[in-house]
Short mmCIF file of the C-alpha atoms (twelve columns), coordinates in Angstrom:
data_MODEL
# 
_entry.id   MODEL 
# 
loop_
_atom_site.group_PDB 
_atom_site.id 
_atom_site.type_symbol 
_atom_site.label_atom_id 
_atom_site.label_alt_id 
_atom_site.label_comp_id 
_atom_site.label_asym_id 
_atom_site.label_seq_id 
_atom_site.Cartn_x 
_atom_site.Cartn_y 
_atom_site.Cartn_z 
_atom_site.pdbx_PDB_model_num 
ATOM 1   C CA . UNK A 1   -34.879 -51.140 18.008  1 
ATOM 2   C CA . UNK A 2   -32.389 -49.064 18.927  1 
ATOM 3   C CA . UNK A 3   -28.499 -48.486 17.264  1 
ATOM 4   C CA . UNK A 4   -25.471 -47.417 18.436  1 
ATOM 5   C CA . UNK A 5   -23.304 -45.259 16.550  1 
ATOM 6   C CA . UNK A 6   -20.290 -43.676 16.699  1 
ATOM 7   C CA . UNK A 7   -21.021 -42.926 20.894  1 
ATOM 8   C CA . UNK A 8   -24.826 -41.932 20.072  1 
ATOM 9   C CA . UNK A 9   -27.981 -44.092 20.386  1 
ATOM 10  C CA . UNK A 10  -30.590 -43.953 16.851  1 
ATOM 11  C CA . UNK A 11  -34.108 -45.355 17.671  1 
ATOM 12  C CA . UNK A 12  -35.623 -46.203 14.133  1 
ATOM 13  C CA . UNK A 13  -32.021 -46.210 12.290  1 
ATOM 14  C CA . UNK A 14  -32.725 -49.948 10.993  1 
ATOM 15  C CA . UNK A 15  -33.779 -49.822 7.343   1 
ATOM 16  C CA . UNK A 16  -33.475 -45.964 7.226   1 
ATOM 17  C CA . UNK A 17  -31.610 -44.451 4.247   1 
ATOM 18  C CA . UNK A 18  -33.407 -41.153 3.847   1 
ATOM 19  C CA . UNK A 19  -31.354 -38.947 5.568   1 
ATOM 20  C CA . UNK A 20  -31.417 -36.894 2.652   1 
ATOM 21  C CA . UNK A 21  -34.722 -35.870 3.539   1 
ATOM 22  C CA . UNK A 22  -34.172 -35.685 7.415   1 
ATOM 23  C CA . UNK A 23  -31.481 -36.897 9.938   1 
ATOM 24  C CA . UNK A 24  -32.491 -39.271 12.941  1 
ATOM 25  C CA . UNK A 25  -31.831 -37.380 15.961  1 
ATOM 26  C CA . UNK A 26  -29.602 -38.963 18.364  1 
ATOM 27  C CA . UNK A 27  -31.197 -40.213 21.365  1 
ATOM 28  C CA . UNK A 28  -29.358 -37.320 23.636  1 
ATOM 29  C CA . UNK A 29  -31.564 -34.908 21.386  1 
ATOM 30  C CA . UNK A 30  -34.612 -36.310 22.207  1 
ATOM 31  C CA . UNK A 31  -34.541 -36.133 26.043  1 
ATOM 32  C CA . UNK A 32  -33.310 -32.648 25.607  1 
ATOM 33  C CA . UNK A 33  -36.065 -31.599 23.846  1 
ATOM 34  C CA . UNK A 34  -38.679 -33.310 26.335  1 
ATOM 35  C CA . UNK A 35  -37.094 -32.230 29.040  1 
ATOM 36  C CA . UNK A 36  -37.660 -28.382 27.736  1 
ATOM 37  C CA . UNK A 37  -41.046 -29.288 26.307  1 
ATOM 38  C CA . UNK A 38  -42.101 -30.189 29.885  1 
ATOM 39  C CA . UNK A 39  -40.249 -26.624 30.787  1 
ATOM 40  C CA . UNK A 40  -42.366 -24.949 28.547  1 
ATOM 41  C CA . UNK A 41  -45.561 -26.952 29.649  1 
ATOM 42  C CA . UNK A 42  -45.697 -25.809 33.180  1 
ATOM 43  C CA . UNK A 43  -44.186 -22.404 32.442  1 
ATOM 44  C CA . UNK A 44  -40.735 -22.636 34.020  1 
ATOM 45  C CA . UNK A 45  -39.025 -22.218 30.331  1 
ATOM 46  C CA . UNK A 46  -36.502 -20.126 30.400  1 
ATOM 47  C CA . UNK A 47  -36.066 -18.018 26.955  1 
ATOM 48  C CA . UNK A 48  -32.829 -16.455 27.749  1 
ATOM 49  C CA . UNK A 49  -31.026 -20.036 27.760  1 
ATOM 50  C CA . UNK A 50  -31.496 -20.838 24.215  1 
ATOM 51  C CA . UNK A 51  -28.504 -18.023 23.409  1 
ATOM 52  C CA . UNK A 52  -25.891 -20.723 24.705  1 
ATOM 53  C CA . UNK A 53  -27.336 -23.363 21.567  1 
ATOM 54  C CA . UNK A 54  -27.285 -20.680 19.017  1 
ATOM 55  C CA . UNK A 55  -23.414 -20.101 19.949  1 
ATOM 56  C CA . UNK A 56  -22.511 -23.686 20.310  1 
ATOM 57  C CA . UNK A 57  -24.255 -24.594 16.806  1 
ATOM 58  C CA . UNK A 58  -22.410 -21.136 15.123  1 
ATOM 59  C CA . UNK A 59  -18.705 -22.221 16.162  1 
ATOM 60  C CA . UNK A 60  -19.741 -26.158 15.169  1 
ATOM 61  C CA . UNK A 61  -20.869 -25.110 11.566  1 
ATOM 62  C CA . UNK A 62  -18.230 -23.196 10.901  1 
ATOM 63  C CA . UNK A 63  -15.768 -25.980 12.105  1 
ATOM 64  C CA . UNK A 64  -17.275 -28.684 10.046  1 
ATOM 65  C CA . UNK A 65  -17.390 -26.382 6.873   1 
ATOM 66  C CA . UNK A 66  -14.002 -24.678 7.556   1 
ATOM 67  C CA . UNK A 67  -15.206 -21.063 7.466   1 
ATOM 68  C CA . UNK A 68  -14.416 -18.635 10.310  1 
ATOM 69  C CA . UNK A 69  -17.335 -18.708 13.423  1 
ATOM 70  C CA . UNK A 70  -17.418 -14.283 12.880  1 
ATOM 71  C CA . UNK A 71  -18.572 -15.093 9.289   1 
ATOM 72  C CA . UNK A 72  -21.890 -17.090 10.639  1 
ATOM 73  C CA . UNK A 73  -25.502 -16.221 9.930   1 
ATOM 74  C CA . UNK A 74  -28.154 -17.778 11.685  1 
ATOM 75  C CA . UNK A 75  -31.395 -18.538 9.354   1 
ATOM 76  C CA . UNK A 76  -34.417 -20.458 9.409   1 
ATOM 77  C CA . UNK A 77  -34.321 -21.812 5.895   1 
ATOM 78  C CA . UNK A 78  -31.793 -21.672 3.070   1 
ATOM 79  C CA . UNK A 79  -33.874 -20.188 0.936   1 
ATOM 80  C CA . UNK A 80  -34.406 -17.495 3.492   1 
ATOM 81  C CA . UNK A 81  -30.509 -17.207 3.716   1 
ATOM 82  C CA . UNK A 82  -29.714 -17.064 0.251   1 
ATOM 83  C CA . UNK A 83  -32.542 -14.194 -0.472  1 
ATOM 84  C CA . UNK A 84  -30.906 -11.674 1.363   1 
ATOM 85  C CA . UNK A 85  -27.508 -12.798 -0.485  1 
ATOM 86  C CA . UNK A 86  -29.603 -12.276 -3.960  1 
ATOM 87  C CA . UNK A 87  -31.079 -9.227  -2.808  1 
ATOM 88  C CA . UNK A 88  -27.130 -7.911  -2.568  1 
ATOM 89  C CA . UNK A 89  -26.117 -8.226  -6.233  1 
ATOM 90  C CA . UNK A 90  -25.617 -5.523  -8.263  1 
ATOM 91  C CA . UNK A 91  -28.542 -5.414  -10.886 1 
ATOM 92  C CA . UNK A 92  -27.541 -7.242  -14.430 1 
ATOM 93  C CA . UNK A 93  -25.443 -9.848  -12.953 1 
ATOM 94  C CA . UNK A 94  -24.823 -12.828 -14.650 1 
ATOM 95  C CA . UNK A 95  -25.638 -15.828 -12.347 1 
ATOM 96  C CA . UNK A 96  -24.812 -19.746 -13.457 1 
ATOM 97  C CA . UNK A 97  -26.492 -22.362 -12.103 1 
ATOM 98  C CA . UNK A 98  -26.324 -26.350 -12.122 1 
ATOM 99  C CA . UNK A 99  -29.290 -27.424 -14.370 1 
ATOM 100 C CA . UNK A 100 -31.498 -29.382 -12.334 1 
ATOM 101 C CA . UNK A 101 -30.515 -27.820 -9.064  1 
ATOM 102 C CA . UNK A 102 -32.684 -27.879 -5.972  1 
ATOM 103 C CA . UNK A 103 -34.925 -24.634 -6.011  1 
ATOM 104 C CA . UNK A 104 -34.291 -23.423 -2.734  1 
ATOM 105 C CA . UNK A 105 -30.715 -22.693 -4.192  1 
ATOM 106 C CA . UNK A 106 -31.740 -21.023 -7.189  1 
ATOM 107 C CA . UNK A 107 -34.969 -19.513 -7.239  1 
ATOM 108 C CA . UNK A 108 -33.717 -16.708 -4.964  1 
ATOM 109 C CA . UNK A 109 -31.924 -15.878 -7.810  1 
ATOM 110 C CA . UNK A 110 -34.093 -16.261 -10.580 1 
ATOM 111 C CA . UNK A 111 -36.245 -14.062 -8.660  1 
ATOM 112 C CA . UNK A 112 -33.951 -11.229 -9.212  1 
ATOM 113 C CA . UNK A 113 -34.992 -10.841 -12.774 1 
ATOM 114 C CA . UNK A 114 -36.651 -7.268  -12.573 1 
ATOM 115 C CA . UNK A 115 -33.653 -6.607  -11.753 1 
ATOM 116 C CA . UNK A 116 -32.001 -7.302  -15.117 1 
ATOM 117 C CA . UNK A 117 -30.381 -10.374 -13.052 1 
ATOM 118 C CA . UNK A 118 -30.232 -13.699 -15.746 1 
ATOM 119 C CA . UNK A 119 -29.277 -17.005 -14.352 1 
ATOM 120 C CA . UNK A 120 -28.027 -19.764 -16.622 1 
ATOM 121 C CA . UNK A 121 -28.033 -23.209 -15.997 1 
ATOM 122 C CA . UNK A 122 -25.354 -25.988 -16.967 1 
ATOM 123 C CA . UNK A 123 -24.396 -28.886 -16.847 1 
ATOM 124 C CA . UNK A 124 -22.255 -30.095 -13.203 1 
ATOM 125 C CA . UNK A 125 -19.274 -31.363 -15.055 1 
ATOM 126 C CA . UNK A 126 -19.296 -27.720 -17.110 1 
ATOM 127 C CA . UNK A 127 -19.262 -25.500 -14.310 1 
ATOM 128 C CA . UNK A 128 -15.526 -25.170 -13.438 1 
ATOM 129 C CA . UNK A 129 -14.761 -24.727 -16.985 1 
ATOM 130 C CA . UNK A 130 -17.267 -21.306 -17.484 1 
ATOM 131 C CA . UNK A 131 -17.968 -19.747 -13.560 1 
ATOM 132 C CA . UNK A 132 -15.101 -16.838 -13.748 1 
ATOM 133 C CA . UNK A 133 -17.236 -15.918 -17.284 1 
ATOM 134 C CA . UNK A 134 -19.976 -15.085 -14.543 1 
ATOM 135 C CA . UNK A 135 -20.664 -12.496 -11.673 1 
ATOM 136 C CA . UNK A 136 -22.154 -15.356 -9.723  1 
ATOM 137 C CA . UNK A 137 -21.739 -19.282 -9.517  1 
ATOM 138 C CA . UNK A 138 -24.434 -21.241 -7.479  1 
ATOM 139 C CA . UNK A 139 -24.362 -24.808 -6.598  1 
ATOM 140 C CA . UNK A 140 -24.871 -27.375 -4.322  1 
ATOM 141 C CA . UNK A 141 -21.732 -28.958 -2.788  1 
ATOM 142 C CA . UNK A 142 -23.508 -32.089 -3.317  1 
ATOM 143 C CA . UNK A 143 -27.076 -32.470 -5.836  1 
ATOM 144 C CA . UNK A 144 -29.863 -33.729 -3.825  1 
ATOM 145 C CA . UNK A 145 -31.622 -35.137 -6.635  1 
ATOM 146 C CA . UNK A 146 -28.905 -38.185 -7.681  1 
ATOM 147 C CA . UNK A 147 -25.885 -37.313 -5.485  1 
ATOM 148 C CA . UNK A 148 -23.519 -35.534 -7.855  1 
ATOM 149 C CA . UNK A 149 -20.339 -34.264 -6.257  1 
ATOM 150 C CA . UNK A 150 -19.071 -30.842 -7.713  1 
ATOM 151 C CA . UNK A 151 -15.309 -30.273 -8.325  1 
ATOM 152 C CA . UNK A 152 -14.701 -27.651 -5.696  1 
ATOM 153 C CA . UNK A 153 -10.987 -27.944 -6.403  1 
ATOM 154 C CA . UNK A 154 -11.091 -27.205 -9.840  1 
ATOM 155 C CA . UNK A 155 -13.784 -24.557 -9.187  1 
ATOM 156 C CA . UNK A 156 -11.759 -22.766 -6.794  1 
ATOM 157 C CA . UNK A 157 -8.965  -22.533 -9.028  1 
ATOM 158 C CA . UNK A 158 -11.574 -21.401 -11.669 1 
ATOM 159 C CA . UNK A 159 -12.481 -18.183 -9.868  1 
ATOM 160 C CA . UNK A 160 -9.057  -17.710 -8.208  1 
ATOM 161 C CA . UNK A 161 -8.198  -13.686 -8.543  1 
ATOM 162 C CA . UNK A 162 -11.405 -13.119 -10.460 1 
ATOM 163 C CA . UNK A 163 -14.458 -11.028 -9.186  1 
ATOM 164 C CA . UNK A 164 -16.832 -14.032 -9.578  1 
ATOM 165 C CA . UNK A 165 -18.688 -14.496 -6.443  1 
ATOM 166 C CA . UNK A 166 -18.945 -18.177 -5.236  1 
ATOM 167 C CA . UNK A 167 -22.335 -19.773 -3.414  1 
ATOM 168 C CA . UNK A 168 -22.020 -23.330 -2.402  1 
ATOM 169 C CA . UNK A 169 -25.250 -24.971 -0.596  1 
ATOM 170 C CA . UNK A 170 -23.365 -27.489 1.362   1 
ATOM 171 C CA . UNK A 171 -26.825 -28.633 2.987   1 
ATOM 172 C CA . UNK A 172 -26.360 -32.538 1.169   1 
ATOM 173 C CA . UNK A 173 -22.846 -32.480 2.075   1 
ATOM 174 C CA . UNK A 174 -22.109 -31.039 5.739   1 
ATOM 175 C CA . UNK A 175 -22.502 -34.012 8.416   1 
ATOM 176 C CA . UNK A 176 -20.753 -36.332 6.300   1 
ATOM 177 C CA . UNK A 177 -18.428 -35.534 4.117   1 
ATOM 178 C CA . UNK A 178 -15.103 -33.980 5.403   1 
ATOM 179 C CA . UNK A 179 -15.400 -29.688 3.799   1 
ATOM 180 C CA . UNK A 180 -12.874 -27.333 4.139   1 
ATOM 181 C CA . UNK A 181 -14.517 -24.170 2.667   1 
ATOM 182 C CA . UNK A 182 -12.793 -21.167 3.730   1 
ATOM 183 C CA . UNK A 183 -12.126 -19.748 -0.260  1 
ATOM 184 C CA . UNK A 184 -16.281 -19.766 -0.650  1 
ATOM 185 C CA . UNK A 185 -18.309 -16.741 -0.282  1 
ATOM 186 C CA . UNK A 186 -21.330 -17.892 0.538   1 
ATOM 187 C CA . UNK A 187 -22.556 -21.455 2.071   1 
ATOM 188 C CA . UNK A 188 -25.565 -22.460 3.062   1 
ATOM 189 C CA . UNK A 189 -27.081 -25.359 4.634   1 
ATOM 190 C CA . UNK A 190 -30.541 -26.479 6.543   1 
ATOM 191 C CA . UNK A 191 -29.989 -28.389 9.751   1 
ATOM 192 C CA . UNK A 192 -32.240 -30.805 9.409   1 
ATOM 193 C CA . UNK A 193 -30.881 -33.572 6.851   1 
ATOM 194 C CA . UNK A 194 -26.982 -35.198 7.977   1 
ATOM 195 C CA . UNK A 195 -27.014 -32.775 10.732  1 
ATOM 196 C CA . UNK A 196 -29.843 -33.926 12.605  1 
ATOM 197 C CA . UNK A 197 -31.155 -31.420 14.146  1 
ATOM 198 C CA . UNK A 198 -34.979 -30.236 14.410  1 
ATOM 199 C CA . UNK A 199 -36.459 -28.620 11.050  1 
ATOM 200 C CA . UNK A 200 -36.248 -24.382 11.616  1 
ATOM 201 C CA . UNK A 201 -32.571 -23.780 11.434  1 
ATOM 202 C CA . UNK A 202 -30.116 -22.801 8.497   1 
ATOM 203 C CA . UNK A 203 -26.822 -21.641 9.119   1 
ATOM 204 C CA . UNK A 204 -25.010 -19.226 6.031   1 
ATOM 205 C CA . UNK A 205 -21.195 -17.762 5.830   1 
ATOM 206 C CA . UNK A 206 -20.006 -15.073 4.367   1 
ATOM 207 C CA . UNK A 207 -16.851 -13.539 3.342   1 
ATOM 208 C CA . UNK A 208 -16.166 -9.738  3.839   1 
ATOM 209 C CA . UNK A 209 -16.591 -8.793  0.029   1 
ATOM 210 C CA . UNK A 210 -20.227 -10.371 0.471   1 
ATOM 211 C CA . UNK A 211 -21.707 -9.258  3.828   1 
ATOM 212 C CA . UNK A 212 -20.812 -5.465  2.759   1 
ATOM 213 C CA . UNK A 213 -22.749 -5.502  0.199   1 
ATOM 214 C CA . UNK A 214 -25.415 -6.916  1.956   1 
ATOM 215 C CA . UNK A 215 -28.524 -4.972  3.878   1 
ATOM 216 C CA . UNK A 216 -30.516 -6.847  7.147   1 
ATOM 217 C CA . UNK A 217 -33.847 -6.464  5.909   1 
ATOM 218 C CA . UNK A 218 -34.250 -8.796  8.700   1 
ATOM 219 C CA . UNK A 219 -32.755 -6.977  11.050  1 
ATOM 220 C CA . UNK A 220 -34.647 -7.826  14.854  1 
ATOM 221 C CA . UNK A 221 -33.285 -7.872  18.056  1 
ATOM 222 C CA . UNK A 222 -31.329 -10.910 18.216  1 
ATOM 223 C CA . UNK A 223 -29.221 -9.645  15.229  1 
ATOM 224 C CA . UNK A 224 -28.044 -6.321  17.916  1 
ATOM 225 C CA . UNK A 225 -24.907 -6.241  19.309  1 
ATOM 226 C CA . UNK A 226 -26.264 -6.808  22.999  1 
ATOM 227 C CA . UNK A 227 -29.436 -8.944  21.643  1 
ATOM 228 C CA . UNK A 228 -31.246 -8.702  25.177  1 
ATOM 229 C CA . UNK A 229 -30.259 -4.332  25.240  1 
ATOM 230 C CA . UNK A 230 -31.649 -4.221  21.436  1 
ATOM 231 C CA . UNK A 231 -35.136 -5.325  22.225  1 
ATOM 232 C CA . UNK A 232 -36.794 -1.801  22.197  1 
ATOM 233 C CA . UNK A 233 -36.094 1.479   20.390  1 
ATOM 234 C CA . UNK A 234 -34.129 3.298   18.187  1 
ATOM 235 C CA . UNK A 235 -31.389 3.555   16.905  1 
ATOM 236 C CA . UNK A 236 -30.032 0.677   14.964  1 
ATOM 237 C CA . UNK A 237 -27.745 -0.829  16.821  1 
ATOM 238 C CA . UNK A 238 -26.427 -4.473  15.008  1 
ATOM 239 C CA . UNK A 239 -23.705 -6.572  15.878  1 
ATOM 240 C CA . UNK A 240 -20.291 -5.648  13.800  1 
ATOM 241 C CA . UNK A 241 -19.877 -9.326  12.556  1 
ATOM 242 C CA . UNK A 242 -21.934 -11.202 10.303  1 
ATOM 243 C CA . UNK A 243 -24.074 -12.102 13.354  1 
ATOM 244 C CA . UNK A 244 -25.994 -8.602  12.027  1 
ATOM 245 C CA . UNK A 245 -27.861 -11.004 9.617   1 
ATOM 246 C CA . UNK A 246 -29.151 -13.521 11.609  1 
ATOM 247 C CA . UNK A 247 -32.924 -14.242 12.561  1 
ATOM 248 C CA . UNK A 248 -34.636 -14.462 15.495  1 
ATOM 249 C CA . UNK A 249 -33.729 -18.106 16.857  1 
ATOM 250 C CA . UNK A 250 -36.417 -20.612 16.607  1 
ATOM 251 C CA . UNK A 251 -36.306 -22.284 20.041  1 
ATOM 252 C CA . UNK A 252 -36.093 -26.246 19.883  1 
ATOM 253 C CA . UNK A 253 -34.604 -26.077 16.586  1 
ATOM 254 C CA . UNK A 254 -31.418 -24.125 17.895  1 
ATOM 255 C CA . UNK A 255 -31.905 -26.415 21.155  1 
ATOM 256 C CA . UNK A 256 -31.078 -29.484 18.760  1 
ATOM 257 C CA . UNK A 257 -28.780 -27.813 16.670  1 
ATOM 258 C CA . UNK A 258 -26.489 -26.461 19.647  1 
ATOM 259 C CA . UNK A 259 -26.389 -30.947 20.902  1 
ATOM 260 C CA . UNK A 260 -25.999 -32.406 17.268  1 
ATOM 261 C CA . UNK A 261 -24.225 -30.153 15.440  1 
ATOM 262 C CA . UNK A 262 -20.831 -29.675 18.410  1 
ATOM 263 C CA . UNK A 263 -20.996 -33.479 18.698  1 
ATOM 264 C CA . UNK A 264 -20.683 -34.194 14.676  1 
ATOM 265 C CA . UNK A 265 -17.586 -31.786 14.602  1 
ATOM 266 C CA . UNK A 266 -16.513 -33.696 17.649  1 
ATOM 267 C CA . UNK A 267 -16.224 -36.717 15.761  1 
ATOM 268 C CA . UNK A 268 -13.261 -38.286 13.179  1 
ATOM 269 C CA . UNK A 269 -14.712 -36.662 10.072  1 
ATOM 270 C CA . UNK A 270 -12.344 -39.249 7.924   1 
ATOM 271 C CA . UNK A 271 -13.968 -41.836 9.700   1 
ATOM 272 C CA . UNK A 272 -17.340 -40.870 9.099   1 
ATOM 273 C CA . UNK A 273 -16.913 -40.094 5.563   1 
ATOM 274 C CA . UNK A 274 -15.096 -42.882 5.086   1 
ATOM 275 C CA . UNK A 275 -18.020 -45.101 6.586   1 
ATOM 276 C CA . UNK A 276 -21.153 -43.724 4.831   1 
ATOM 277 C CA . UNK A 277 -19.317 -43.411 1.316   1 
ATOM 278 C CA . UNK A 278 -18.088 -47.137 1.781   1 
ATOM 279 C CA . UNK A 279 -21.537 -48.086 1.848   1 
ATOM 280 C CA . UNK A 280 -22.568 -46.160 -1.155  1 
ATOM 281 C CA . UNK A 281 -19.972 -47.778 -3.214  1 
ATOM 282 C CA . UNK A 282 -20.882 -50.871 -2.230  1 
ATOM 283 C CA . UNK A 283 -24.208 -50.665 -3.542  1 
ATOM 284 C CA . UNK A 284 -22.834 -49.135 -6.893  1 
ATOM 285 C CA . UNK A 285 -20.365 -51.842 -7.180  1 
ATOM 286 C CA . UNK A 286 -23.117 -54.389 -6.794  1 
ATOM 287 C CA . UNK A 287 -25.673 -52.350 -9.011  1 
ATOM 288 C CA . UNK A 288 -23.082 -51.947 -11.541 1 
ATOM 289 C CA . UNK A 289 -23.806 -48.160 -11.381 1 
ATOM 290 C CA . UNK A 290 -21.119 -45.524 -12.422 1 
ATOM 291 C CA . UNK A 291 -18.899 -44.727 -9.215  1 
ATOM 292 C CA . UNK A 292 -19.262 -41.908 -7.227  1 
ATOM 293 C CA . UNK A 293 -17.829 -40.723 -3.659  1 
ATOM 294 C CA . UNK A 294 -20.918 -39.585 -2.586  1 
ATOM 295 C CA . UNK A 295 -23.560 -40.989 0.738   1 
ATOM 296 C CA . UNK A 296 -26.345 -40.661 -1.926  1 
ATOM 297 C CA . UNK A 297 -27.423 -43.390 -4.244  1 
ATOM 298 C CA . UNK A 298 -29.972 -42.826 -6.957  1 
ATOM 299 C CA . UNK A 299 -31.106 -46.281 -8.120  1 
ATOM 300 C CA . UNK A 300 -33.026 -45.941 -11.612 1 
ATOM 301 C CA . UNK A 301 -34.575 -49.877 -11.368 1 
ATOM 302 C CA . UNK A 302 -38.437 -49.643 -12.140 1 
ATOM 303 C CA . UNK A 303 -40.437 -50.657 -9.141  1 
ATOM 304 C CA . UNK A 304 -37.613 -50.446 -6.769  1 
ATOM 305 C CA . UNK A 305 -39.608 -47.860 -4.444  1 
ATOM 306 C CA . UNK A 306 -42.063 -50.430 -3.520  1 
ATOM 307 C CA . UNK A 307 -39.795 -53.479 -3.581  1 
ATOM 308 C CA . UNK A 308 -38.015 -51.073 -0.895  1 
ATOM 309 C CA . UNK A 309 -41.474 -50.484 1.234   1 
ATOM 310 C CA . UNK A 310 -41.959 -53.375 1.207   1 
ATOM 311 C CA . UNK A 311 -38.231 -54.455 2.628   1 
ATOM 312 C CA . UNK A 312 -38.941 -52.047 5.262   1 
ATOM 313 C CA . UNK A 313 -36.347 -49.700 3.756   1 
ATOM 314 C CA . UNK A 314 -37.728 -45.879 4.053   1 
ATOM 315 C CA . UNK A 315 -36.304 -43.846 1.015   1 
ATOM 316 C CA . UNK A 316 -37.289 -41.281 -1.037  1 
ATOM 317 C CA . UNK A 317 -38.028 -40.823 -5.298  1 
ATOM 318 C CA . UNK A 318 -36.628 -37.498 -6.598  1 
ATOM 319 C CA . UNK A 319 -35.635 -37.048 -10.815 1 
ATOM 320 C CA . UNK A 320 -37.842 -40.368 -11.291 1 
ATOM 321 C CA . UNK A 321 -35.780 -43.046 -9.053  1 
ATOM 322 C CA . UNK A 322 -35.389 -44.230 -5.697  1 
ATOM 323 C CA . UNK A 323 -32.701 -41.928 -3.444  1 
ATOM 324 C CA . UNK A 324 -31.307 -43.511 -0.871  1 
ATOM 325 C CA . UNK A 325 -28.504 -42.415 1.400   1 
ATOM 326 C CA . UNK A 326 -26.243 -43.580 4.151   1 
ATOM 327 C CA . UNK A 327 -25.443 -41.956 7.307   1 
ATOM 328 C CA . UNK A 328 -23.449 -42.879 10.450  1 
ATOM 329 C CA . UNK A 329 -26.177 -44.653 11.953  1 
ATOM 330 C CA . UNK A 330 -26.695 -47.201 9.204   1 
ATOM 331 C CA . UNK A 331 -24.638 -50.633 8.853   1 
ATOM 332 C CA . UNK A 332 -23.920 -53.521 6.345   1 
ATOM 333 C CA . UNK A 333 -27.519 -55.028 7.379   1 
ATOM 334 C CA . UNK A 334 -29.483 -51.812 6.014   1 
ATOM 335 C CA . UNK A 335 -27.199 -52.113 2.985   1 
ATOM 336 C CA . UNK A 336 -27.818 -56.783 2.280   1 
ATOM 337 C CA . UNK A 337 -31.424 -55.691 2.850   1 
ATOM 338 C CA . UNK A 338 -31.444 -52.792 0.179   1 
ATOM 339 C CA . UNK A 339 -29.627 -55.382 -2.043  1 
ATOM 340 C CA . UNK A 340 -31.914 -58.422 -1.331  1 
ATOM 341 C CA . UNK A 341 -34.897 -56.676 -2.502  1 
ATOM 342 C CA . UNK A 342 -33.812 -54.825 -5.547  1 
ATOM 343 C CA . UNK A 343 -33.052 -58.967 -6.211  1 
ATOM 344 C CA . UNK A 344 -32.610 -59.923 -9.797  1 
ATOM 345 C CA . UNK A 345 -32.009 -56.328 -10.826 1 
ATOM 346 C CA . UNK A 346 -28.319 -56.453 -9.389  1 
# 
C-alpha cells in the first residue's frame, strides 16, 4: 500500500518505524534508479552524468546541516570519513567520547592509540560541562542506540574561543530534525537512514582549522580540480576546497542522494520536525517514559519486539529494547498500532 507524504509517494511506509536503520525511498527514487539500471543493462549508461547528483546532494547537505557547500566531503561511509579526520590529530590528543556511542564514531579514534591518542568516554549529560578540558569532543548529534539528544547549545558555548576541536555525527539527526551547524568542525552523516537515499554515500564538513591539517590518503581522480583532466598522470593536482577529500562516487548511491537529499532541504524543516517528534512524544506520553524531543523511541517492555512482529510493525532492538522511530512518511495509524500491541504495558 502506498503513502503519501509531504508531496512524495512511500510504498511499504505502513507499520514502518525503523528508519533508524534505513529510510524508505520515495517513490521518485525508485524509477530513477530503474530507469538507469536498464541504462546500465543494455550499455547506454552514461558515467559522466552522475557528477550533476554528487553536486546536487553536496549543496543539499550542507543546507540541511547549515555548513557552507565549499566545506563538503563526499564519502562512502562515516567511518571512512571520520578516519582520515583521526588520522589528522596531532599524536597525544586527548579525545572524549559519549559512553555507549555508536562505533563507527569512535573507533576511528580509538584506533589512534599508537599514536599516544586516549579517548575517554562520558556520560551525554557530562559532556558540555568537560569538552574544552579536551583536544577533541566526539558525539553523535543524536545516540542511535535510545535517542538521546546532545546539548549542542551548551556545547558550543563550552568550546567557544578554546582550541578543542568539535566532531558531531549528525547521521540520526539530519532528515528530521531542523540543524544549524556552522560553529562544528567536523560532521558526519551516512545517507542511508532519514535521508533516504541508497546505502554507499556519507557526506563530512569541515572547517578550515580541520581540513589543513588533514592529508587525502584517498586522493583519486574525482577529488582533482578538473575530475575528468585528473584521470591519468602526475602531478597532484586536487581541488582547492574541501572537495580534495572526497571519494570516488559510488554510482546509484549518489544517483539517490542527488533526488532525496535536494527534495528534504526543499521541504518546511519546522514542519517535519515538528511532525515526527509529535509522534514520539505521543508514545512517551502514553508509555509514561521520560520526555524527549527526539524521532527515536527506545521502549524497554520485555517481549515488545515480538508483540511488534507480530503487529506488523518493523523495528529494530539495540542496548536490549525495541527502537523505533518516526519519519515523515509515518501517521497516527503506525503510532494506535504500536500502542495496541505493547497493550497492557501502557
Amino acid at each position: 500500500m502506498t503513502r503519501a507524504a509531504f508531496g512524495a509517494e512511500f510504498a511499504g511506509a505502513e507499520g514502518f518505524l525503523n528508519s533508524a536503520t534505513y529510510g524508505l525511498p520515495p517513490q521518485f527514487l525508485v524509477d530513477a534508479l530503474r530507469t538507469h539500471i536498464d541504462e546500465w543493462q543494455s550499455g547506454t549508461l552514461d558515467a559522466a552524468s552522475f557528477g550533476e547528483p554528487v553536486s546536487r546532494a553536496r549543496a543539499a547537505y550542507a543546507a540541511l546541516t547549515g555548513v557552507k557547500t565549499g566545506s563538503v566531503v563526499l564519502a562512502g561511509s562515516t567511518s571512512a570519513a571520520l578516519g582520515l579526520v583521526a588520522a589528522s590529530i596531532a599524536d597525544g590528543s586527548r579525545v572524549v567520547v559519549v559512553s555507549g556511542e555508536f562505533t563507527s564514531t569512535t573507533f576511528p579514534f580509538a584506533a589512534q592509540a599508537a599514536r599516544g591518542v586516549t579517548v575517554t568516554e562520558v556520560e551525554p549529560a557530562a559532556l558540555p560541562a568537560v569538552a574544552a578540558e579536551y583536544d577533541v569532543v566526539v558525539a553523535g548529534l543524536v545516540q542511535s542506540a535510545d535517542g538521546t539528544v546532545l546539548d549542542t547549545d551548551t556545547l558550543r558555548d563550552a568550546v567557544a574561543g578554546t582550541e578543542t576541536r568539535t566532531v558531531i555525527d549528525v547521521t540520526q539527526a539530519v532528515g528530521w530534525k531542523r540543524l544549524e551547524l556552522g560553529w562544528v568542525d567536523v560532521t558526519v552523516a551516512s545517507a542511508y537512514k532519514w535521508l533516504l537515499a541508497p546505502r554507499g554515500t556519507a557526506w563530512m564538513s569541515l572547517s578550515d582549522r580541520v581540513a589543513a591539517r588533514m592529508t587525502p590518503h584517498a586522493a583519486n581522480w574525482w577529488a582533482g580540480e578538473e575530475p575528468w583532466d585528473a584521470i591519468y598522470g602526475l602531478p597532484l593536482r586536487l581541488a582547492d576546497e574541501a572537495r580534495r577529500f572526497d571519494v570516488s562516487p559510488a554510482w546509484f548511491a549518489v544517483l539517490g542522494a542527488g533526488l532525496t537529499m535536494p527534495w528534504l532541504a526543499s521541504l518546511d524543516p519546522a514542519a517535519v520536525e515538528s511532525h515526527a517528534v509529535g509522534l514520539a512524544n505521543r508514545l512517551r506520553h502514553e508509555l509514561e517514559l521520560p520526555p524527549n524531543n527526539s524521532a527515536i523511541v527506545s521502549i524497554p517492555i520485555a517481549g515488545a519486539q515480538d508483540r511488534l512482529r507480530q503487529a506488523g510493525i518493523r523495528a529494530a532492538v539495540r542496548a536490549g529494547a525495541v527502537r523505533v522511530g518516526f519519519h515523515l512518511y509515518n501517521t497516527e495509524d503506525d503510532l494506535d498500532r504500536l500502542l495496541s500491541a505493547v497493550g497492557d504495558n501502557r
